[in-house]
PyMOL Python script that loads the backbone (N, CA, C, O; Angstrom):
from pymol import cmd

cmd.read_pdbstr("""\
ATOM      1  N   UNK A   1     117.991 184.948  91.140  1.00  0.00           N
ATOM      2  CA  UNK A   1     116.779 184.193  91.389  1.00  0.00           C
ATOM      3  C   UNK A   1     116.503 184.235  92.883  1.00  0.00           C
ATOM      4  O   UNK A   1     117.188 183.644  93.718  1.00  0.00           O
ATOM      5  N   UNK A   2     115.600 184.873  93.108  1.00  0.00           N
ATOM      6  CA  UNK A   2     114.831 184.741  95.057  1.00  0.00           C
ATOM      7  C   UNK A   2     114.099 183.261  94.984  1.00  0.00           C
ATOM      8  O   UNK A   2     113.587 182.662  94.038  1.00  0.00           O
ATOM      9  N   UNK A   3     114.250 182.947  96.271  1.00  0.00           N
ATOM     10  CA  UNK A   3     113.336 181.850  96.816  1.00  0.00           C
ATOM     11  C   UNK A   3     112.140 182.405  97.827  1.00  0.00           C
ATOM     12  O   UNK A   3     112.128 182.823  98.984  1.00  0.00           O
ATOM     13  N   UNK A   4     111.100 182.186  96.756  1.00  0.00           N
ATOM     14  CA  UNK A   4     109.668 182.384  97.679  1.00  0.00           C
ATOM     15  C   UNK A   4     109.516 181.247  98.896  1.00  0.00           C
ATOM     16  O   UNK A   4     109.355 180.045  98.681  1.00  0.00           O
ATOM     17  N   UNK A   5     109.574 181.677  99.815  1.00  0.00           N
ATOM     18  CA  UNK A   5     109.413 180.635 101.054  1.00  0.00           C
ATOM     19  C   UNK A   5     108.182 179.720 101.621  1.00  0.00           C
ATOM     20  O   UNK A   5     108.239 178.657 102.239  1.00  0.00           O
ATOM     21  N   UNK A   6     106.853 180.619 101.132  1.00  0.00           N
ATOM     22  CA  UNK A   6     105.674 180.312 101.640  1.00  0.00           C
ATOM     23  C   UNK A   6     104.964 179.297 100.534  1.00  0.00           C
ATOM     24  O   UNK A   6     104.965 179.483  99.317  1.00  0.00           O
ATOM     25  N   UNK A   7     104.466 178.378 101.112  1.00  0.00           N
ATOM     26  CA  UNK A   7     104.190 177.133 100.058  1.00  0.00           C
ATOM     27  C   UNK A   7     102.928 178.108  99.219  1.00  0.00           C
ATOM     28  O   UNK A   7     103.072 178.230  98.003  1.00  0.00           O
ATOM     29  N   UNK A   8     101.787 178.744  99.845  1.00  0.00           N
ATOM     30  CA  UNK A   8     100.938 179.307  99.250  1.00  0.00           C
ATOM     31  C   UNK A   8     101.142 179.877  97.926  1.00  0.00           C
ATOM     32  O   UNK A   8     100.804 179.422  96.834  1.00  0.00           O
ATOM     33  N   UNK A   9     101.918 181.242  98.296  1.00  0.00           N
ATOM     34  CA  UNK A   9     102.492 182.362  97.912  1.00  0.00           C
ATOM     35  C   UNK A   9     103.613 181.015  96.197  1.00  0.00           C
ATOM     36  O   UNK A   9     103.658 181.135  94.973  1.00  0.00           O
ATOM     37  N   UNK A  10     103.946 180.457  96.729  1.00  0.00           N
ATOM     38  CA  UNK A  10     104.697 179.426  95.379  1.00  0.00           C
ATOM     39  C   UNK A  10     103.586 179.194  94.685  1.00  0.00           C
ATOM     40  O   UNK A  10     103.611 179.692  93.560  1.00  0.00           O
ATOM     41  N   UNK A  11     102.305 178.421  95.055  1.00  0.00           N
ATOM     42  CA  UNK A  11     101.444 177.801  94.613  1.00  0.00           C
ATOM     43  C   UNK A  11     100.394 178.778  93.580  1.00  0.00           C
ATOM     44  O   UNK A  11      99.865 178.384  92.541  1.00  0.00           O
ATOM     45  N   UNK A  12     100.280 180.050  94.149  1.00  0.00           N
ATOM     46  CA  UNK A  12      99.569 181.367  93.334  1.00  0.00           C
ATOM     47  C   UNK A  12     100.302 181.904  92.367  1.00  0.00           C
ATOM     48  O   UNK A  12      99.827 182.679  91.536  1.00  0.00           O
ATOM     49  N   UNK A  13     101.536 181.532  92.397  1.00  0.00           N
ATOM     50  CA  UNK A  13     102.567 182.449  91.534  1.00  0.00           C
ATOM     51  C   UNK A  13     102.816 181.065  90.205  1.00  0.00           C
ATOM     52  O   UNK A  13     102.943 181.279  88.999  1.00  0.00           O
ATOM     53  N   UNK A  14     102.824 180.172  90.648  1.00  0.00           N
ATOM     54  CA  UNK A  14     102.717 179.134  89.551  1.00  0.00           C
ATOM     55  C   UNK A  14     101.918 178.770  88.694  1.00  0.00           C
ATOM     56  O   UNK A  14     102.196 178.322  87.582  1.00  0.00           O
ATOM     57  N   UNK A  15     100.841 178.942  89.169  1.00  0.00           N
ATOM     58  CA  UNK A  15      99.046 178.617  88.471  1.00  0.00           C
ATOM     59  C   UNK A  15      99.296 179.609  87.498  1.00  0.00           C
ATOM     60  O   UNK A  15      99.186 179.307  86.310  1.00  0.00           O
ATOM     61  N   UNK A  16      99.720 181.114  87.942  1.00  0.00           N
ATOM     62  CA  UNK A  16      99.709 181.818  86.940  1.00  0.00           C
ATOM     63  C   UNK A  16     101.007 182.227  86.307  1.00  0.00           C
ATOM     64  O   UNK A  16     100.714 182.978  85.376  1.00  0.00           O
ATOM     65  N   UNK A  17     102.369 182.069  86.390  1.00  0.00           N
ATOM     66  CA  UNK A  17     102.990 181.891  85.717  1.00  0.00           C
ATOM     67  C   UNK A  17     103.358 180.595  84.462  1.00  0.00           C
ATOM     68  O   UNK A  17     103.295 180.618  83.233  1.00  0.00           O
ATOM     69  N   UNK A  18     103.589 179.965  85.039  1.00  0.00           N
ATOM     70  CA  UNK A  18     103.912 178.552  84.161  1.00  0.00           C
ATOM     71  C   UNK A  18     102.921 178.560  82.736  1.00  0.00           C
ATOM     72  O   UNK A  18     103.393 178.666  81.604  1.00  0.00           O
ATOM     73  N   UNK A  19     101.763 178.455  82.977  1.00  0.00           N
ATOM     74  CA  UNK A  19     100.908 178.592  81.903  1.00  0.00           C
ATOM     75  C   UNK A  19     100.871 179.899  81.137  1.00  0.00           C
ATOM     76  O   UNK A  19     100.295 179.811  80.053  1.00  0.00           O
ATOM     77  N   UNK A  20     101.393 181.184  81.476  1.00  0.00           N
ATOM     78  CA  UNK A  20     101.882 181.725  80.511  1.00  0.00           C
ATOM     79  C   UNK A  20     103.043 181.340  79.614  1.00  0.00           C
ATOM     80  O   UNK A  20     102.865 181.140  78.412  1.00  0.00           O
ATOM     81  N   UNK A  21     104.353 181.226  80.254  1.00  0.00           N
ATOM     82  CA  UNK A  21     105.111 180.885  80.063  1.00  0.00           C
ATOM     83  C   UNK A  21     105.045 179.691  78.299  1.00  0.00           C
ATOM     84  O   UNK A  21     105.455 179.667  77.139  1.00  0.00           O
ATOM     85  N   UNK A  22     104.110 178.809  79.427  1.00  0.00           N
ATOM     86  CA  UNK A  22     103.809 177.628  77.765  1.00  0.00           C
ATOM     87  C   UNK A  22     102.598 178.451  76.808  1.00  0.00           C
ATOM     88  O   UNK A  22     102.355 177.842  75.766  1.00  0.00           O
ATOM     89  N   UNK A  23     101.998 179.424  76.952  1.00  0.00           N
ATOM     90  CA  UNK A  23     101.393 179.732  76.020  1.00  0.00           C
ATOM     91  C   UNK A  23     102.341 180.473  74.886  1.00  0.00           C
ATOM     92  O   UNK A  23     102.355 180.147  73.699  1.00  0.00           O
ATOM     93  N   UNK A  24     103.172 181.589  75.506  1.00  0.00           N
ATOM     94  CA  UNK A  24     104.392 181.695  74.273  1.00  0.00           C
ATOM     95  C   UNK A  24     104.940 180.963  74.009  1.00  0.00           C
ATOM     96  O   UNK A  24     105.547 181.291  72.990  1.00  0.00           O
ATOM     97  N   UNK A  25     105.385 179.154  74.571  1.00  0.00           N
ATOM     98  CA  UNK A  25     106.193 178.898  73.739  1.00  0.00           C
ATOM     99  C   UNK A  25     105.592 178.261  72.788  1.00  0.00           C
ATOM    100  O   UNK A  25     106.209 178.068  71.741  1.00  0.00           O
ATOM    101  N   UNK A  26     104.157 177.760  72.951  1.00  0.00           N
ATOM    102  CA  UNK A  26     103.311 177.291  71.935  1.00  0.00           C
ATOM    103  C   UNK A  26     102.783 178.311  70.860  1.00  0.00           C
ATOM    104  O   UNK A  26     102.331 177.946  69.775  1.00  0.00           O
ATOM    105  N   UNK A  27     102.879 179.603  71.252  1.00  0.00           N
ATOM    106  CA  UNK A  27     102.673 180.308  70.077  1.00  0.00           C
ATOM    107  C   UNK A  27     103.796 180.674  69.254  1.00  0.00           C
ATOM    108  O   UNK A  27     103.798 181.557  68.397  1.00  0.00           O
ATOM    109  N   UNK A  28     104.891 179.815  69.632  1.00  0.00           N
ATOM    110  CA  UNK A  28     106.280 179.929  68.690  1.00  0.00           C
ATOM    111  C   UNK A  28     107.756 180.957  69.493  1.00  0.00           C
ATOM    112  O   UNK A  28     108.843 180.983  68.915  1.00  0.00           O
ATOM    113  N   UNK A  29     107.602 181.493  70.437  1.00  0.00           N
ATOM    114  CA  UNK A  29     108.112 182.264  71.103  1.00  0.00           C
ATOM    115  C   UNK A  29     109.689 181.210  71.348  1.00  0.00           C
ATOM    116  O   UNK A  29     109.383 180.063  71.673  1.00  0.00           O
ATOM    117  N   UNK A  30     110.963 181.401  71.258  1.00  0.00           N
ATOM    118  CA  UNK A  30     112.028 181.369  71.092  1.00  0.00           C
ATOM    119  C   UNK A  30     112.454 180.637  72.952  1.00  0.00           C
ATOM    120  O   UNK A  30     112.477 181.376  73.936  1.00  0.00           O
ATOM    121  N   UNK A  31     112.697 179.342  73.012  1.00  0.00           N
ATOM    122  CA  UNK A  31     113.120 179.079  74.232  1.00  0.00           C
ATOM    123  C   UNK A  31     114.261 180.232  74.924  1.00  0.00           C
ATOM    124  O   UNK A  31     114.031 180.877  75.947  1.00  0.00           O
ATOM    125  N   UNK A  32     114.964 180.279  74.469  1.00  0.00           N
ATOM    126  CA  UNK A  32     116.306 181.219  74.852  1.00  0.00           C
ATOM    127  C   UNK A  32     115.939 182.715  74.535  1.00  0.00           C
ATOM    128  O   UNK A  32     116.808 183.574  74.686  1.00  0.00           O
ATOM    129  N   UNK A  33     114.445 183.118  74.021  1.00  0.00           N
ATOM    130  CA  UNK A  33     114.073 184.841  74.259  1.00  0.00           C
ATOM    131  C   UNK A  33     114.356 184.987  76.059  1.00  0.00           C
ATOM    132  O   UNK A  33     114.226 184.205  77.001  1.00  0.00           O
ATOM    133  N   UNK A  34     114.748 186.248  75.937  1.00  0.00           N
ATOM    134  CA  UNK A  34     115.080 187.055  77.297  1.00  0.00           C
ATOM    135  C   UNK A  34     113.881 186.552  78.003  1.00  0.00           C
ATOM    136  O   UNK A  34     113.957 185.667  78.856  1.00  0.00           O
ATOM    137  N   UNK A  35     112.444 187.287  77.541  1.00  0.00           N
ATOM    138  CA  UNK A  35     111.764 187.124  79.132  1.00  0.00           C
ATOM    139  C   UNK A  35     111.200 185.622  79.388  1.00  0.00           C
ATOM    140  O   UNK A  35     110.686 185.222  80.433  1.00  0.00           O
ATOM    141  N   UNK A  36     111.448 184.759  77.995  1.00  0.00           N
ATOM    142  CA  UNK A  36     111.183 183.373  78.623  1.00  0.00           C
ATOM    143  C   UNK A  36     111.729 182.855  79.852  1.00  0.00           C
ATOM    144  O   UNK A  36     111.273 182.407  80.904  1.00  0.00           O
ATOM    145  N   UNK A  37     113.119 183.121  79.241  1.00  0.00           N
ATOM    146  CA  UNK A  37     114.338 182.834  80.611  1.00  0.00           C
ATOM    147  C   UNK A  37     114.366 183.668  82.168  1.00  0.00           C
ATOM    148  O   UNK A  37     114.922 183.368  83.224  1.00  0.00           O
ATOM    149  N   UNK A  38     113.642 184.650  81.841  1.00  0.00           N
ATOM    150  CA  UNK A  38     113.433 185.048  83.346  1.00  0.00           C
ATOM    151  C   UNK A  38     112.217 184.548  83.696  1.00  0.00           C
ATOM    152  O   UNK A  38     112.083 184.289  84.892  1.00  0.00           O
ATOM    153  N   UNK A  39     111.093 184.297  82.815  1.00  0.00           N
ATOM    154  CA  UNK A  39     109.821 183.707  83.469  1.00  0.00           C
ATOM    155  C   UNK A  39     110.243 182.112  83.927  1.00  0.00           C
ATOM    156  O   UNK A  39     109.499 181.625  84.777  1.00  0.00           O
ATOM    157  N   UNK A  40     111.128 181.439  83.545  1.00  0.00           N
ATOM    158  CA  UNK A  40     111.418 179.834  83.861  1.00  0.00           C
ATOM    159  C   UNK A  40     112.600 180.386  85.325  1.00  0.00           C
ATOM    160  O   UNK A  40     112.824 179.531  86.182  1.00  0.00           O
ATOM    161  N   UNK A  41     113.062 181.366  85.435  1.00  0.00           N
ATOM    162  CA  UNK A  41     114.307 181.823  86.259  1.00  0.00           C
ATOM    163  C   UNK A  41     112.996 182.263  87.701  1.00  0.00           C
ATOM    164  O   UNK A  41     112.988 181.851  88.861  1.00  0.00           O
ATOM    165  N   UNK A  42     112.541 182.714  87.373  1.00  0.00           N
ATOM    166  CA  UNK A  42     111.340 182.949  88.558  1.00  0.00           C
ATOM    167  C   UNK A  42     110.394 182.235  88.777  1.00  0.00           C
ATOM    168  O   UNK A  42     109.441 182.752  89.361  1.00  0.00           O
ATOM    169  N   UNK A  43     110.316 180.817  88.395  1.00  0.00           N
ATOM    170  CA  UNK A  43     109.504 179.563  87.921  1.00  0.00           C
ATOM    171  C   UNK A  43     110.087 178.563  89.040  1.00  0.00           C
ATOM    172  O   UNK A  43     109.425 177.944  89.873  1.00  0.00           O
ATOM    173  N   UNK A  44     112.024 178.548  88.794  1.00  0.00           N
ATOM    174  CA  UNK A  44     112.703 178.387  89.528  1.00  0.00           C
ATOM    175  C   UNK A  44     112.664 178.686  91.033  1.00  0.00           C
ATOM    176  O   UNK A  44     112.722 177.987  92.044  1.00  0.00           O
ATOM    177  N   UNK A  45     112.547 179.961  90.790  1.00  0.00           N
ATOM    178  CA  UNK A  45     112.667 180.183  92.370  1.00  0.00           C
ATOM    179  C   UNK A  45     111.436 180.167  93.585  1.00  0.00           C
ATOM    180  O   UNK A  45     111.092 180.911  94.504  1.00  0.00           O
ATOM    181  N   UNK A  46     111.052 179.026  93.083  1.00  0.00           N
ATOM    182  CA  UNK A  46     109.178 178.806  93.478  1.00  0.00           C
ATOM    183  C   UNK A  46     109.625 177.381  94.158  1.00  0.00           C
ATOM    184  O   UNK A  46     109.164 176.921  95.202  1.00  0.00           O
ATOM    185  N   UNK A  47     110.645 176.782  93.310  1.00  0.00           N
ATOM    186  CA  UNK A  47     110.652 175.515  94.402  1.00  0.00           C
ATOM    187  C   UNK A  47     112.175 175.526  95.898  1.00  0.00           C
ATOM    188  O   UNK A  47     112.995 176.351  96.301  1.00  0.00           O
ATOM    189  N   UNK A  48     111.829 174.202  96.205  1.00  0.00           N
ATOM    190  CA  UNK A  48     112.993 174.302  97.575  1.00  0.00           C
ATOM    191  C   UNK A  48     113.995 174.168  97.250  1.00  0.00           C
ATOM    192  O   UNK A  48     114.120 173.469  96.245  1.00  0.00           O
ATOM    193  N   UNK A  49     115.156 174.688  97.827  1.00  0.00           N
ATOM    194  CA  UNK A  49     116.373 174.422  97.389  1.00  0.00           C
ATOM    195  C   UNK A  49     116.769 173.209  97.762  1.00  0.00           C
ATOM    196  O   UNK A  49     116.365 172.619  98.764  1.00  0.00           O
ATOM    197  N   UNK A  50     117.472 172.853  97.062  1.00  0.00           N
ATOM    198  CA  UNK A  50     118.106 171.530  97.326  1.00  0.00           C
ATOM    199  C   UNK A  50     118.099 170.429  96.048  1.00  0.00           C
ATOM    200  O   UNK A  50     118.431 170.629  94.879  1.00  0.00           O
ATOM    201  N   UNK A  51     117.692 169.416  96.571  1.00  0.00           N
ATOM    202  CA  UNK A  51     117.373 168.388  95.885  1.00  0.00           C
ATOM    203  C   UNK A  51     116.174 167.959  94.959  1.00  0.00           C
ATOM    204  O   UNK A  51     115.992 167.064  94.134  1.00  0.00           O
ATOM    205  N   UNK A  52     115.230 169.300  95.617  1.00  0.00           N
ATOM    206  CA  UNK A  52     113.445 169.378  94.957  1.00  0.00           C
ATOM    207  C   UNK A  52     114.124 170.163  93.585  1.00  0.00           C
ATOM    208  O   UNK A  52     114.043 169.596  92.495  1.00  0.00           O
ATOM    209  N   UNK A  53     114.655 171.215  93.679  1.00  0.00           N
ATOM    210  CA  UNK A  53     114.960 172.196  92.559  1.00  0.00           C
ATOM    211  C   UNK A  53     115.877 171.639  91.801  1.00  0.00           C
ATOM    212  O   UNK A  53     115.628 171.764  90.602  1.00  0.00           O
ATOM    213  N   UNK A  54     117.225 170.848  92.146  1.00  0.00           N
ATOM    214  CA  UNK A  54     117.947 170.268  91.350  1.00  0.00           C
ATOM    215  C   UNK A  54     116.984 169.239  90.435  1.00  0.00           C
ATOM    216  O   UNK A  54     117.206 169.436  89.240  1.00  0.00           O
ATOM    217  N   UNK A  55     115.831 168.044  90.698  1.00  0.00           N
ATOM    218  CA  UNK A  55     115.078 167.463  90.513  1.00  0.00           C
ATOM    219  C   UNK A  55     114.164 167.938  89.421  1.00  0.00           C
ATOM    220  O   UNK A  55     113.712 167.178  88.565  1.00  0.00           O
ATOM    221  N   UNK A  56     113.897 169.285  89.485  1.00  0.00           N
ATOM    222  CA  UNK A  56     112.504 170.190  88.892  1.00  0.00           C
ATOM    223  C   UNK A  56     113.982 170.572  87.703  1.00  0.00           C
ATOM    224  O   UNK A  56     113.662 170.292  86.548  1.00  0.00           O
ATOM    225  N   UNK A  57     114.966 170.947  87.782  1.00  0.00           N
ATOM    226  CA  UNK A  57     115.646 171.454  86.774  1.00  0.00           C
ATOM    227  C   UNK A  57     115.784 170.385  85.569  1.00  0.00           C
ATOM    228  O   UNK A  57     115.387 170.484  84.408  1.00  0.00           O
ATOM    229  N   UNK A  58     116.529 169.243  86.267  1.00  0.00           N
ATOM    230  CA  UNK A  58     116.522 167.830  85.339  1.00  0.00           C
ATOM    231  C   UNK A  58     115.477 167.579  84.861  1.00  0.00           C
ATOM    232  O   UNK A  58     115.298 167.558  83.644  1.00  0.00           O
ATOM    233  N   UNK A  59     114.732 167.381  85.576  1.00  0.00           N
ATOM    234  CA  UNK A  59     113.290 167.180  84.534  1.00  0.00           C
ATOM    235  C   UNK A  59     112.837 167.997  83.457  1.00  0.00           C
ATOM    236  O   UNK A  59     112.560 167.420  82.406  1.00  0.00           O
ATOM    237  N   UNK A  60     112.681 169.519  83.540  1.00  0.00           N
ATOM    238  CA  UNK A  60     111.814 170.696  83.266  1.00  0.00           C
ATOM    239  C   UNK A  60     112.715 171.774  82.448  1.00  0.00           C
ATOM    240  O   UNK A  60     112.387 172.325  81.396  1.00  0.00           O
ATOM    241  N   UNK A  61     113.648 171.908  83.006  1.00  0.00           N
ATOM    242  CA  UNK A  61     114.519 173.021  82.188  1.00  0.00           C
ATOM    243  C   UNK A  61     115.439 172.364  81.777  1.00  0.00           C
ATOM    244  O   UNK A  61     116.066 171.313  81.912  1.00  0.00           O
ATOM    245  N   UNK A  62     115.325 173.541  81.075  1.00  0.00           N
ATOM    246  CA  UNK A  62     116.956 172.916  79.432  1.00  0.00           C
ATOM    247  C   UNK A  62     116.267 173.073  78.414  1.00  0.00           C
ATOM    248  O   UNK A  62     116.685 174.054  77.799  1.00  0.00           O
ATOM    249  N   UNK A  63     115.132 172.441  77.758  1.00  0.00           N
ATOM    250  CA  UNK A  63     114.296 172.230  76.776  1.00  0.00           C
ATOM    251  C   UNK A  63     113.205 172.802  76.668  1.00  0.00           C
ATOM    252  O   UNK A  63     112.580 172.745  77.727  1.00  0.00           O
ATOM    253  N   UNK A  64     112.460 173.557  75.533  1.00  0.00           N
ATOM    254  CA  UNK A  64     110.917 173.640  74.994  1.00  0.00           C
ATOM    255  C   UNK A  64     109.998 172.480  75.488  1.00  0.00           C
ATOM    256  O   UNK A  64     108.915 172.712  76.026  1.00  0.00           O
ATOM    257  N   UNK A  65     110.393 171.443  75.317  1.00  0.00           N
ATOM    258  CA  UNK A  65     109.893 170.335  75.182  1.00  0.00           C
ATOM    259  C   UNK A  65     109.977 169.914  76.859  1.00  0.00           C
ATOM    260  O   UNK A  65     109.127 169.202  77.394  1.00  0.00           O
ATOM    261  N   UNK A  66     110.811 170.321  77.363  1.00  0.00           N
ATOM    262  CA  UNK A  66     110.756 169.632  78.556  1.00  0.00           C
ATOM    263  C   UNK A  66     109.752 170.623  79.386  1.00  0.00           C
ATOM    264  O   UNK A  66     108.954 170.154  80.198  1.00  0.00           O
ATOM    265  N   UNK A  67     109.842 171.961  79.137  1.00  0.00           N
ATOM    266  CA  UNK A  67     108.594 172.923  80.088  1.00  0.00           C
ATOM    267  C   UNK A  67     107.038 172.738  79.340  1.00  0.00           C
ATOM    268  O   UNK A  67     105.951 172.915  79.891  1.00  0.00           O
ATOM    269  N   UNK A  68     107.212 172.448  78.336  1.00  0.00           N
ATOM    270  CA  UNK A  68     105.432 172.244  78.152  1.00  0.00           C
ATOM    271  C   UNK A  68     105.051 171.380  78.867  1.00  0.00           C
ATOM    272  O   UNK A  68     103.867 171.522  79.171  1.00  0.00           O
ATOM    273  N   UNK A  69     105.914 169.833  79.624  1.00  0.00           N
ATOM    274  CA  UNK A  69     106.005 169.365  79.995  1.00  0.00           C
ATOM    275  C   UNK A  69     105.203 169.129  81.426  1.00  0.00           C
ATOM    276  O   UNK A  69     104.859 168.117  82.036  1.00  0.00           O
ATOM    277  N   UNK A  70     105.052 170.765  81.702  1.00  0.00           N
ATOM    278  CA  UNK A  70     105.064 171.099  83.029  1.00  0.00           C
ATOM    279  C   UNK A  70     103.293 170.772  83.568  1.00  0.00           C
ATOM    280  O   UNK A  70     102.492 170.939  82.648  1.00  0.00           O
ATOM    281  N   UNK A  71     103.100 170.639  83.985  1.00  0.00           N
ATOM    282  CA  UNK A  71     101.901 170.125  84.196  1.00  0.00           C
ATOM    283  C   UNK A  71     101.304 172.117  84.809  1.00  0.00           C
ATOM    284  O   UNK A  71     102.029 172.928  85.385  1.00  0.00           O
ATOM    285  N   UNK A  72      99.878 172.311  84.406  1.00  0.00           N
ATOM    286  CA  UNK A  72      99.481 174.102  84.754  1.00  0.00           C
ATOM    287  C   UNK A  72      99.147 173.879  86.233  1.00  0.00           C
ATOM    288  O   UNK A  72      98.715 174.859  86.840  1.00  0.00           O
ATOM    289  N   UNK A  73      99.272 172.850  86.823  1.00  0.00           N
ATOM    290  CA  UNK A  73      98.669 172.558  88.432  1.00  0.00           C
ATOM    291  C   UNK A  73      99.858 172.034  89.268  1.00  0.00           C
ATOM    292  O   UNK A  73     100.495 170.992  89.110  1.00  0.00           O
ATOM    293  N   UNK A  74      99.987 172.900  90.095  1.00  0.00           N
ATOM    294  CA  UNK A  74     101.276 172.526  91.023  1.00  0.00           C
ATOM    295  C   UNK A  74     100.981 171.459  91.723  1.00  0.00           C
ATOM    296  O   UNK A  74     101.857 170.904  92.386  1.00  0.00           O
ATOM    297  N   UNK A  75      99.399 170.891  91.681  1.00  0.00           N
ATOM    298  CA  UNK A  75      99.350 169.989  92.752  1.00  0.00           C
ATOM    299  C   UNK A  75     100.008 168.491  92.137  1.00  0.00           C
ATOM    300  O   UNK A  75     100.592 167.611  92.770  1.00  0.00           O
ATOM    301  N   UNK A  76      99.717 168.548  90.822  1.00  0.00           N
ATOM    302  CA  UNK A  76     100.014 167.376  90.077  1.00  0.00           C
ATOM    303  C   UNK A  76     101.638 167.030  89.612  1.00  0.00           C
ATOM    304  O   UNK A  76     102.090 166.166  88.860  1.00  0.00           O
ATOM    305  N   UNK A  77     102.225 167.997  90.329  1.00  0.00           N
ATOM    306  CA  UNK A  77     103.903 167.876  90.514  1.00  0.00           C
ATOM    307  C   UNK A  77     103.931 167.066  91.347  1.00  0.00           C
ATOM    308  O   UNK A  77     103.119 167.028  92.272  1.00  0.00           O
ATOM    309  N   UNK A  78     105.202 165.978  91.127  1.00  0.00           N
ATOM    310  CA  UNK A  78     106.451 164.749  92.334  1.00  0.00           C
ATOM    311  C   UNK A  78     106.265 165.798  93.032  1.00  0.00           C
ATOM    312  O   UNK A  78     106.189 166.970  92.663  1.00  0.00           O
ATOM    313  N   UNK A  79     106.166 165.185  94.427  1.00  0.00           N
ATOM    314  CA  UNK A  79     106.690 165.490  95.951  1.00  0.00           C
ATOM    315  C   UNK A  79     108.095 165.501  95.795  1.00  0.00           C
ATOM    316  O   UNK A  79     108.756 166.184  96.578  1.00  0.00           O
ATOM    317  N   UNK A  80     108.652 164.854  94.909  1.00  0.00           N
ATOM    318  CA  UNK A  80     110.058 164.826  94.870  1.00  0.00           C
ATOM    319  C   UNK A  80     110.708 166.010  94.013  1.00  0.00           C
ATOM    320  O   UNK A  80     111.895 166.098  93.699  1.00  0.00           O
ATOM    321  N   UNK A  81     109.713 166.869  93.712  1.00  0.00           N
ATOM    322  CA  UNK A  81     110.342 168.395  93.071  1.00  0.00           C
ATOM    323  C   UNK A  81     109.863 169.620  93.802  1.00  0.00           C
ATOM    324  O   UNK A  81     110.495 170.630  94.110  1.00  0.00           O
ATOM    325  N   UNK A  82     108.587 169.300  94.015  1.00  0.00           N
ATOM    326  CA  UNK A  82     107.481 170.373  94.809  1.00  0.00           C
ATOM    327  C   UNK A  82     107.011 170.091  96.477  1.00  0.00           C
ATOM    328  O   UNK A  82     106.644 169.025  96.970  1.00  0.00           O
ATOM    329  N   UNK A  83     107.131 171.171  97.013  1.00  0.00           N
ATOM    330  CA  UNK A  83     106.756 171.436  98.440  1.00  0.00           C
ATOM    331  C   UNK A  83     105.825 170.121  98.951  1.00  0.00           C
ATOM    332  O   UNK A  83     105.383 170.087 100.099  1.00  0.00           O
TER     333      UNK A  83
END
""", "prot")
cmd.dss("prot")
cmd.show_as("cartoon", "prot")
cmd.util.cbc("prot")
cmd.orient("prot")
């Protein structure tokens, strides 16, 4: 997993990842399929390390249920997970 550094460059890559991401899993697509797990693995590496990403994991990953979860607008993410 890389860490994108530039808040922008996170913010463009999220709008359009994440909401793919929940469109397969709403069309039935398998939490634990391969490219789910790399699209949530590069989803990952969008936030800061530390305590934001440990934060975004507890909340968001682990579960189906916990990434639909995800709101499609990075702006409407905790400060306490996101840049």
């Amino acid at each position: 997993m890389e860490q994108i550094f530039a808040k922008e460059e996170a913010e463009k890559t999220y709008r359009v990842v994440v909401p793919r991401i929940k469109k397969e899993l709403k069309g039935g697509a398998d939490y634990g399929n391969e490219d789910i797990q790399e699209g949530i693995s590069l989803v990952l590496g969008l936030f800061p390390f530390g305590a934001k990403r440990r934060n975004f994991k507890r909340w968001y990953v682990g579960s189906k249920e916990k990434f639909l979860s995800l709101p499609d607008d990075p702006d409407k993410l905790s400060i306490a997970c996101w840049w």
